[in-house]
C-alpha positions in Angstrom: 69.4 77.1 91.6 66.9 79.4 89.5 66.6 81.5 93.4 70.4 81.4 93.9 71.1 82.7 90.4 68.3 85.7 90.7 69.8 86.3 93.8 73.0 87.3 92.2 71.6 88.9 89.6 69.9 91.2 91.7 72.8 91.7 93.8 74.5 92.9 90.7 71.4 95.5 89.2 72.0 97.1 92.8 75.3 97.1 92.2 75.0 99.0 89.0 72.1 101.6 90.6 74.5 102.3 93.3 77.0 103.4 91.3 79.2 100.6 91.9 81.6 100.8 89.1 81.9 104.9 89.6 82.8 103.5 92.8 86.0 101.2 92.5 87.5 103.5 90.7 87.4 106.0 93.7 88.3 103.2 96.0 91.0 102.4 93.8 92.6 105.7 93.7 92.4 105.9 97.4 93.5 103.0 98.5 96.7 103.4 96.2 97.3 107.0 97.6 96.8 106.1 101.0 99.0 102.7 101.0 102.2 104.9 100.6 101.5 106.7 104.3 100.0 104.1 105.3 103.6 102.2 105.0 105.4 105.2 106.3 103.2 105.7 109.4 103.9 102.2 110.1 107.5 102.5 109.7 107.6 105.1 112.0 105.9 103.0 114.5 108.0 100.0 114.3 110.3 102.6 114.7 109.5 103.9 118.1 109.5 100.5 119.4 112.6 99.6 117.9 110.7 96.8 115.4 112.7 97.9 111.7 113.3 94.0 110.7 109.7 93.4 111.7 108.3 96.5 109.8 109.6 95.5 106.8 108.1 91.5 107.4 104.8 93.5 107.7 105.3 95.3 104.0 105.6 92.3 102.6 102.9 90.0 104.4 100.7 93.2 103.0 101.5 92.1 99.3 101.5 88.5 100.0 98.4 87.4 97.6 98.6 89.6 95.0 100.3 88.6 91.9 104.3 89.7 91.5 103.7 92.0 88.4 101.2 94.5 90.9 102.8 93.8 93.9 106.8 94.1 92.7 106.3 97.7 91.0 103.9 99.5 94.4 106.7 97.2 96.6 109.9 99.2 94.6 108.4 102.3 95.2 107.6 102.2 98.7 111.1 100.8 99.1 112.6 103.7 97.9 110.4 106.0 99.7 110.8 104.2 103.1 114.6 104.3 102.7 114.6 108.0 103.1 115.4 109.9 106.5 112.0 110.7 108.1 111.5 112.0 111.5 109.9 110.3 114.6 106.2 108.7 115.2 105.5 112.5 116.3 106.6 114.4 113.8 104.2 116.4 111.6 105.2 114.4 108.3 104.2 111.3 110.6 101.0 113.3 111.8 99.6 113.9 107.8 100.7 110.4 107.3 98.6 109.1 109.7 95.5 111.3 108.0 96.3 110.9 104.9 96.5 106.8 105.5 92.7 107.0 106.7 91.4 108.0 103.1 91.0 104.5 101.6 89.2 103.4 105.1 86.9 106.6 104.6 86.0 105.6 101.1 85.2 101.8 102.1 82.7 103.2 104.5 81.0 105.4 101.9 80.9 102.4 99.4 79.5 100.3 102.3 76.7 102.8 103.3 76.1 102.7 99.6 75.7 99.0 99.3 73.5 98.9 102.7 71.3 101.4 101.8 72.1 103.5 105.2 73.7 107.0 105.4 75.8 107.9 108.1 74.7 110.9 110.7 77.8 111.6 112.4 80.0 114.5 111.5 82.9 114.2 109.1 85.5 114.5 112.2 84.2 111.8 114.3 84.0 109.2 111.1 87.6 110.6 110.2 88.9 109.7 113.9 87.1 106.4 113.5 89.4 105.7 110.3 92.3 106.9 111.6 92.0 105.0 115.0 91.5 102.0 112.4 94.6 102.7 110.8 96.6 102.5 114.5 94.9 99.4 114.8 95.6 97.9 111.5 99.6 99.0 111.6 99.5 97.3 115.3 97.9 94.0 114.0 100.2 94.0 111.2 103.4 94.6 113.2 102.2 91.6 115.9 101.9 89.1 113.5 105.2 90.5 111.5 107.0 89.8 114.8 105.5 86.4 114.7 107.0 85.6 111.1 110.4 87.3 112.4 110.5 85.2 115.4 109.5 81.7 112.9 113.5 81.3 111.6 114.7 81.6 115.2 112.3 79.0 116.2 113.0 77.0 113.5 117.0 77.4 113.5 116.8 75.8 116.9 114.1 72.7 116.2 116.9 72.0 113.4 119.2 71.6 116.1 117.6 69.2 118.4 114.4 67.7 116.0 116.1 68.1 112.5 114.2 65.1 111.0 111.0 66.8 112.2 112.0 70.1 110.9 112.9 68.6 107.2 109.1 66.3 107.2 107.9 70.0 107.9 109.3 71.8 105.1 106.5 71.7 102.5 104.5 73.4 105.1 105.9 76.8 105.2 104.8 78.6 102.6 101.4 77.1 102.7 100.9 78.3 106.6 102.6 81.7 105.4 99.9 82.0 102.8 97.0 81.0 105.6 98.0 83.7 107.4 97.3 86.4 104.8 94.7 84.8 104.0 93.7 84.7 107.9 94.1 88.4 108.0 92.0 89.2 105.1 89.2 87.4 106.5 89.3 89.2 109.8 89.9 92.8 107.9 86.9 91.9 105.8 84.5 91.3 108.6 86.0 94.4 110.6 85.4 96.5 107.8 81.5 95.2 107.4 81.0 95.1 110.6 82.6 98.5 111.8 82.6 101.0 109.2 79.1 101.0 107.9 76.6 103.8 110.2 74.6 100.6 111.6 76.3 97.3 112.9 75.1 94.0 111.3 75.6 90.7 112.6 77.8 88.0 111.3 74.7 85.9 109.6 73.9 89.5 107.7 77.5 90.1 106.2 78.8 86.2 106.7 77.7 86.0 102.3 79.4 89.0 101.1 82.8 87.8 102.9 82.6 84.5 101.7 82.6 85.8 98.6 84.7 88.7 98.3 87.5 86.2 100.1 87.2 83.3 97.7 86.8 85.8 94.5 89.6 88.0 96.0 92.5 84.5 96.0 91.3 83.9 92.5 91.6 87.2 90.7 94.8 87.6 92.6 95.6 83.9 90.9 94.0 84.7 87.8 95.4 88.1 87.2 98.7 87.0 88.1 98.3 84.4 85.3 97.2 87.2 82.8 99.5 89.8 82.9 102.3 86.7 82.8 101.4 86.2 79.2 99.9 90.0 78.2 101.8 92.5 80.6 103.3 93.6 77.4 100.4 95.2 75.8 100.3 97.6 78.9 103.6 98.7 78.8 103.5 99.3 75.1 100.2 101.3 75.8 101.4 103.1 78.9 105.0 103.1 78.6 106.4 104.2 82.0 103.4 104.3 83.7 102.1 100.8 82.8 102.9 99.5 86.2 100.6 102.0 88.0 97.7 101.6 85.8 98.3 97.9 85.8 97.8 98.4 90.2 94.7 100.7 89.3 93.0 98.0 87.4 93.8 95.5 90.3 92.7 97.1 92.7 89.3 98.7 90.7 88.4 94.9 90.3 89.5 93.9 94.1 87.3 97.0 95.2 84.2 95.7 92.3 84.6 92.5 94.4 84.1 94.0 97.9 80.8 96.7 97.1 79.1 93.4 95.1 80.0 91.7 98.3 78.5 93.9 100.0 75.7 94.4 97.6 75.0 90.6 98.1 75.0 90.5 102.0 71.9 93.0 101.2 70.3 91.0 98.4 70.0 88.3 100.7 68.4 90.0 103.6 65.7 91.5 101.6 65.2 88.1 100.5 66.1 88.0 97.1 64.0 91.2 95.8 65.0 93.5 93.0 67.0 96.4 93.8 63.6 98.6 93.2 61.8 96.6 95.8 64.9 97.6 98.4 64.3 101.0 99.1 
């Protein structure tokens, strides 16, 4: 116990030498600037393929586990901005979109070559293609699984016509299967991104801890902050008046991004077996 518990304590001093909190607040900001073209680049490649109903399944599987006083506000927003007329996956609003989308990707790599102690060779332009080709790959991943969860009421319209007592026993299981699946993709996004983005690949026993962790600790503060701003979302609105539902997003996702560099910060504690930060490198 006294081993596990330095463990963690030394996972956190790196943490703090690397900067950590300075940090989230940078992946913070990019992530929230980068969701909005994100969500328009994927909309204009639902679409091309004629996939609207399923792009829309997608924006909202995205929000799934966080709580309804971040996720409602950001989900508005993008709303509003995805109800406008764009142009076509090839347009050159689409093209920025796609670039501008690759920021928060580009800032998880730097926090993970922080928290690995590596830094990355490559030139700016070939890490930036990497990102963006992540974000293609992210909207497509999203999409498939949103035409999954399209496809679920048809498939369940017609059990209820031939197996309706089957259908009715099955009930309670919906929204816990709907919540597995976010929880599904998180897990497989996490291990992509520590896996993937950092400038040297590590195996699955290297970065299995940090995952773990940054999954389990992710559901909870999702729970728990949910459960907070339930009973004090008022004090942010009468400190930040209109813009109390962006900085309530900021400070989600600054404490979802604390979670993911100490995450990482652990998966390299426990390789160096244990040792304080100094003893490292």
């Amino acid at each position: 116990m006294r081993k596990l518990f330095r463990i963690f304590y030394h996972a956190y001093l790196k943490f703090d030498r690397d900067d950590g909190w300075a940090v989230t607040s940078y992946i913070a900001l990019a992530i929230l600037t980068s969701m909005f073209p994100f969500l328009i680049f994927l909309t204009a490649l639902a679409g091309f393929f004629g996939l609207g109903q399923e792009a829309d399944a997608a924006r909202k599987l995205l929000f799934d586990t966080w709580p309804p006083d971040v996720a409602g506000p950001i989900s508005r927003e993008i709303s509003n901005v995805l109800t406008q007329p764009r142009g076509g996956l090839l347009t050159l609003g689409a093209i920025f979109a796609i670039y501008f989308s690759s920021t928060g990707v580009e800032a998880l790599r730097v926090a993970l070559n922080r928290a690995y102690d590596l830094k990355d060779k490559r030139p700016w332009w070939l890490t930036r293609l990497e990102s963006i080709l992540y974000v293609f790959l992210g909207a497509a991943a999203l999409l498939a699984v949103a035409i999954l969860l399209v496809l679920g009421p048809l498939a369940r319209a017609i059990a209820e016509r031939y197996i309706p007592a089957l259908v009715q026993d099955l009930q309670p299981l919906y929204a816990p299967v709907r919540y597995g699946v976010t929880t599904a993709l998180l897990a497989i996004a996490l291990y992509a991104a520590h896996k993937f983005l950092p400038a040297e690949r590590r195996n699955l026993t290297f970065i299995g801890p940090g995952i773990a962790l940054t999954l389990i600790a992710s559901l909870a503060l999702g729970a728990g902050f949910g459960a907070y701003l339930a009973r004090f979302a008022g004090s942010y609105v009468s400190t930040y008046a209109g813009l109390a539902s962006i900085v309530i997003a900021i400070v989600f996702l600054q404490m979802l991004a604390a979670i993911f560099i100490y995450g990482a910060e652990l998966n390299q504690t426990v390789a160096t077996g244990g040792n304080s930060p100094e003893n490292q490198g």
